[in-house]
Z-matrix of the N, CA and C atoms (Angstrom, degrees):
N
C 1 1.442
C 2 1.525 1 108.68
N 3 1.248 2 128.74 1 138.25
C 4 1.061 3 154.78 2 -174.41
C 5 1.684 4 115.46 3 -89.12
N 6 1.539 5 112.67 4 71.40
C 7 1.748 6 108.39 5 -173.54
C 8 1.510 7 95.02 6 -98.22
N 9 1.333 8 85.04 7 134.42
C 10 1.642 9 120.59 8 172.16
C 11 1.712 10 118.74 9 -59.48
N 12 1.289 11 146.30 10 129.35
C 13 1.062 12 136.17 11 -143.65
C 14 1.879 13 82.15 12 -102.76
N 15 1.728 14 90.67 13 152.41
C 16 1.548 15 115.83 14 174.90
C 17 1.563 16 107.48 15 -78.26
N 18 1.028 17 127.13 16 134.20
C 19 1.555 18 135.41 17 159.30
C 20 1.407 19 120.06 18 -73.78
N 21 0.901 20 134.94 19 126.03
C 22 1.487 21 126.89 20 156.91
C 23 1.899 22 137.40 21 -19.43
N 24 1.583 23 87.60 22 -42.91
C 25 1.300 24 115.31 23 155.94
C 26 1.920 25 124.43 24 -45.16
N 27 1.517 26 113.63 25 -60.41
C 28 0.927 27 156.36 26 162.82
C 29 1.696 28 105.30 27 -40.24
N 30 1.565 29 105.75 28 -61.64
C 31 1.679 30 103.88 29 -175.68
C 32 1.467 31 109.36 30 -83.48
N 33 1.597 32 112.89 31 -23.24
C 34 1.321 33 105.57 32 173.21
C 35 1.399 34 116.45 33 -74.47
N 36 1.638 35 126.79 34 -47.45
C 37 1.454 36 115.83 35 165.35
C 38 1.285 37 132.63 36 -47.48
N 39 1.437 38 124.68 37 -6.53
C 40 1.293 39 124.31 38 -170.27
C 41 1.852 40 98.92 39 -121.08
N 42 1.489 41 113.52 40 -20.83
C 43 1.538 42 95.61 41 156.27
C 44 1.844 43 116.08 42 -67.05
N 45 1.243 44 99.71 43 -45.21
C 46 1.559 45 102.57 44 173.63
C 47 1.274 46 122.65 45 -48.43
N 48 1.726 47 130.07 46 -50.70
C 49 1.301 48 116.42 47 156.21
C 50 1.517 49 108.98 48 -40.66
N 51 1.374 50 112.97 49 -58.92
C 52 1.721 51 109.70 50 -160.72
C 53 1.269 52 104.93 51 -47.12
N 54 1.375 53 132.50 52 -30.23
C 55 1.623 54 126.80 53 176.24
C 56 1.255 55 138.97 54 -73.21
N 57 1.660 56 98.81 55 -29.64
C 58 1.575 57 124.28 56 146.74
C 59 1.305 58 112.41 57 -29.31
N 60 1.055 59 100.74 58 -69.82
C 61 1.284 60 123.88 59 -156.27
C 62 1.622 61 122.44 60 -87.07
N 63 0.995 62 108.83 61 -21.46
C 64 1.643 63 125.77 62 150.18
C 65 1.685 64 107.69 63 -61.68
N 66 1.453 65 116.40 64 -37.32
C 67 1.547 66 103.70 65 -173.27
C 68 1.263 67 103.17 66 -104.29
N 69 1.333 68 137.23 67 11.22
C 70 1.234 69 140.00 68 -176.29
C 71 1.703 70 89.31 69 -92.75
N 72 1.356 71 106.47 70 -72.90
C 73 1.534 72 110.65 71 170.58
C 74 1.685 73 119.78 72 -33.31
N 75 1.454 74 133.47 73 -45.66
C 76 0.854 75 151.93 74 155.14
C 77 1.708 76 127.27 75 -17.73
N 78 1.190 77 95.08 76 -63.36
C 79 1.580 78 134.21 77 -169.94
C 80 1.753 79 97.51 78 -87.67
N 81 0.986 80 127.70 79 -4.11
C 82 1.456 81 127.44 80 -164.69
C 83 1.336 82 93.63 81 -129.80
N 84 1.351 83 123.02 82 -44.98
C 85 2.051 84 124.27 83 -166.31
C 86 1.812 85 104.65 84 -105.21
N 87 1.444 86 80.75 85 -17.23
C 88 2.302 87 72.84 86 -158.50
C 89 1.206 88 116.51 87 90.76
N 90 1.858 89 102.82 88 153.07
C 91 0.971 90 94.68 89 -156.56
C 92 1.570 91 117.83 90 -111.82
N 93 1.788 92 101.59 91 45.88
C 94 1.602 93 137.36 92 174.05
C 95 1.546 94 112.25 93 -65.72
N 96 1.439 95 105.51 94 107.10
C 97 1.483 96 112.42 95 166.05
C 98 1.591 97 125.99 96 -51.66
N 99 1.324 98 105.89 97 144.49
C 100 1.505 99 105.63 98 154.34
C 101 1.489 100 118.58 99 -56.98
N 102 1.375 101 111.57 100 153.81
C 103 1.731 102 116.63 101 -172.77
C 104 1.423 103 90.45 102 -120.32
N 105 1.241 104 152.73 103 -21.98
C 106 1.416 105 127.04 104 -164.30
C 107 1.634 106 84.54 105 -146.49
N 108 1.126 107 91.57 106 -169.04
C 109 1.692 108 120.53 107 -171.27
C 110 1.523 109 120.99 108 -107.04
N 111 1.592 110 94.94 109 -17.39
C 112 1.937 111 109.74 110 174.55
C 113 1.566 112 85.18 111 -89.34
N 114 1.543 113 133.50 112 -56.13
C 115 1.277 114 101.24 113 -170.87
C 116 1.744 115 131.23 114 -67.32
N 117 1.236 116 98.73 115 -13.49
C 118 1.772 117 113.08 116 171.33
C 119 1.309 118 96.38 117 -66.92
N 120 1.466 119 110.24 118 -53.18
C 121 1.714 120 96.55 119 -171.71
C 122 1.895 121 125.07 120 -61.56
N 123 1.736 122 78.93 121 -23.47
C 124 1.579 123 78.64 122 -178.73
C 125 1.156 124 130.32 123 -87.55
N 126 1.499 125 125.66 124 -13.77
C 127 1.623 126 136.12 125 146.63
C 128 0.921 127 111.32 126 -48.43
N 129 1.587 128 144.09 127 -83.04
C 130 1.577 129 145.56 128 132.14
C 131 1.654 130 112.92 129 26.61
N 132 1.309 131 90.60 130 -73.20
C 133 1.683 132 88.41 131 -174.21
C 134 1.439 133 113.42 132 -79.18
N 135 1.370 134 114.47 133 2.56
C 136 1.886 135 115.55 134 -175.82
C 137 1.508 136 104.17 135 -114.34
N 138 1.670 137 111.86 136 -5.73
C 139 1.358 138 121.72 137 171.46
C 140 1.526 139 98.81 138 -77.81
N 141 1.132 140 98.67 139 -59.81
C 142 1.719 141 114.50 140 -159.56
C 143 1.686 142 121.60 141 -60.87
N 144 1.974 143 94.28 142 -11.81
C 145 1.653 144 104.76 143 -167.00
C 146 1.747 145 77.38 144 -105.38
N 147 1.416 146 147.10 145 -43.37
C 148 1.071 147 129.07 146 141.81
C 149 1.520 148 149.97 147 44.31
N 150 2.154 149 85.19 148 -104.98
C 151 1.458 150 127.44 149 128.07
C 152 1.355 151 130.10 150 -20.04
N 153 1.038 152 118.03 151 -43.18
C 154 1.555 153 122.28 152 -136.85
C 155 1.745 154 76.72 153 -102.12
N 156 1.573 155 110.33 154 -57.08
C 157 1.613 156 102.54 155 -179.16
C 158 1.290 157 144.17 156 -60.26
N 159 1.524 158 99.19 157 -38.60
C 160 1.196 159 116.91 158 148.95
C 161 1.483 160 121.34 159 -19.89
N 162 1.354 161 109.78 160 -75.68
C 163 1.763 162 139.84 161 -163.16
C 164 1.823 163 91.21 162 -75.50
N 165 1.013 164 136.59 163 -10.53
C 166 1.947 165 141.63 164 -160.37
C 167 1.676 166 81.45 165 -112.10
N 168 1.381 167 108.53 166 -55.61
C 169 1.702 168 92.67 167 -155.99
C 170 1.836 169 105.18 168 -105.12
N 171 1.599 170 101.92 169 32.39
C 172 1.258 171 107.43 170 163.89
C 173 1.719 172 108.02 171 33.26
N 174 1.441 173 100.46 172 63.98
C 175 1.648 174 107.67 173 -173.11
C 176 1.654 175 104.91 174 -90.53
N 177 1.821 176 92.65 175 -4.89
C 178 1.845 177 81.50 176 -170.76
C 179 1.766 178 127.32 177 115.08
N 180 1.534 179 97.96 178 128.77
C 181 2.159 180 80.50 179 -170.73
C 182 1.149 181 105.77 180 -48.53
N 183 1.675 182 127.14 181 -69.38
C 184 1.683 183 107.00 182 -158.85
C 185 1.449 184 100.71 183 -53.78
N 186 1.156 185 143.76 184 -64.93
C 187 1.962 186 114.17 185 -171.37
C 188 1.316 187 128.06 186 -21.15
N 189 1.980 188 107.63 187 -40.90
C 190 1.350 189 117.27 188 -156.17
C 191 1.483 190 95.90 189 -88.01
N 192 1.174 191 121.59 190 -32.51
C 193 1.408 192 140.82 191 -147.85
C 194 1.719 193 102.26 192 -91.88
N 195 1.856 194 120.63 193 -25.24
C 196 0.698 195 142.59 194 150.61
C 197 1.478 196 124.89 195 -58.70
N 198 1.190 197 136.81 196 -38.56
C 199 1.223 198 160.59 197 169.45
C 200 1.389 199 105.69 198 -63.79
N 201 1.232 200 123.74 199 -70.97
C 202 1.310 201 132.48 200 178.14
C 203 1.887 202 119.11 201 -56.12
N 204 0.752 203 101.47 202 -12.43
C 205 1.785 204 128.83 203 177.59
C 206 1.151 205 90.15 204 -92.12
N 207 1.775 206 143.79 205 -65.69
C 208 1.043 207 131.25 206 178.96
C 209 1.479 208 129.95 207 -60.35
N 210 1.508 209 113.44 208 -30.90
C 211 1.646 210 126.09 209 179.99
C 212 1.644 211 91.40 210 -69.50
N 213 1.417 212 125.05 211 -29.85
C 214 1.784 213 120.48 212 -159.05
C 215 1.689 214 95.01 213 -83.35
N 216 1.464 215 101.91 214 -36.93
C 217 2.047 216 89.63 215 -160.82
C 218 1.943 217 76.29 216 -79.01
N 219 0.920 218 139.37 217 -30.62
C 220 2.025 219 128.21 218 -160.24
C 221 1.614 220 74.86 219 -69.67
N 222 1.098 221 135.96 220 -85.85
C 223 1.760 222 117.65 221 -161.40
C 224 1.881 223 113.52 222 -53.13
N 225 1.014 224 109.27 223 -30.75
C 226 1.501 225 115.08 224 179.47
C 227 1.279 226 94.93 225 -53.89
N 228 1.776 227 132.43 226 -61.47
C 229 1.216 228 151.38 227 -169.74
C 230 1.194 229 103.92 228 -65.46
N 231 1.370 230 153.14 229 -57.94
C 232 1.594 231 165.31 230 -163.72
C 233 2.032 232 101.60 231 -73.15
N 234 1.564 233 121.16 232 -40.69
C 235 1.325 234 115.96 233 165.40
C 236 1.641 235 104.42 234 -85.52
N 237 0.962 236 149.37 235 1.76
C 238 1.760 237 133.78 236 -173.65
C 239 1.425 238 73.29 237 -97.92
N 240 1.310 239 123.50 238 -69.99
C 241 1.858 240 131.96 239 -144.76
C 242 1.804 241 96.44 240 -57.07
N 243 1.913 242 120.98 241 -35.72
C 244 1.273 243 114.95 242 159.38
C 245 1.624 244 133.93 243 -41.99
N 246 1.742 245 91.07 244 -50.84
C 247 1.648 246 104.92 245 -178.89
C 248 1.473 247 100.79 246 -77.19
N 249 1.095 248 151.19 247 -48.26
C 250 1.006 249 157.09 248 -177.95
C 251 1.867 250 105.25 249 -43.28
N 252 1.194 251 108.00 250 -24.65
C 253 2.047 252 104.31 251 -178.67
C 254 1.795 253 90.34 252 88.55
N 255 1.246 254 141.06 253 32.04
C 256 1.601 255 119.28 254 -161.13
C 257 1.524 256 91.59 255 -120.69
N 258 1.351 257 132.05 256 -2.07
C 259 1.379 258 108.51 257 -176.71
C 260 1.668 259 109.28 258 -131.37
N 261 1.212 260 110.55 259 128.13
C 262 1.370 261 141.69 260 177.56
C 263 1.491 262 115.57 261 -64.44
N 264 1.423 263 106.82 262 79.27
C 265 1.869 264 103.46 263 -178.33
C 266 1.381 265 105.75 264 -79.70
């Protein structure tokens, strides 16, 4: 397969959504860390099953594209709540 190379352009517009969208999420949940690593996993894995439907019931890029914005701020969220001292392995 033949993938098309990313621009700089490209990775910067899509961190910028990701920041959106980190404070959209933010502003809606609070701005309360994860404490352990089962609950990181378990956002993660309820993002990712999500995902998975999305992409099965052919709902469409923004759904999927939406989803994937959500799996990025749950790891965005799971390393700050790490650096932060907040999660209990």
């Amino acid at each position: 397969m033949n993938r098309p190379e990313l621009t700089a352009e490209n990775v910067n517009a899509a961190v910028l959504d990701l920041q959106l969208h980190l404070r959209d999420v933010e502003n809606r949940k609070g701005p309360r860390a994860f404490v352990s690593s089962h609950e990181a996993l378990g956002v993660l894995e309820d993002e990712r099953s999500e995902l998975v439907h999305e992409i099965q019931s052919k709902a469409g890029a923004n759904a999927i594209r939406h989803e994937l914005l959500d799996i990025a701020v749950a790891a965005l969220w799971s390393v700050a709540s790490m650096d932060a001292g907040a999660m209990d392995w």
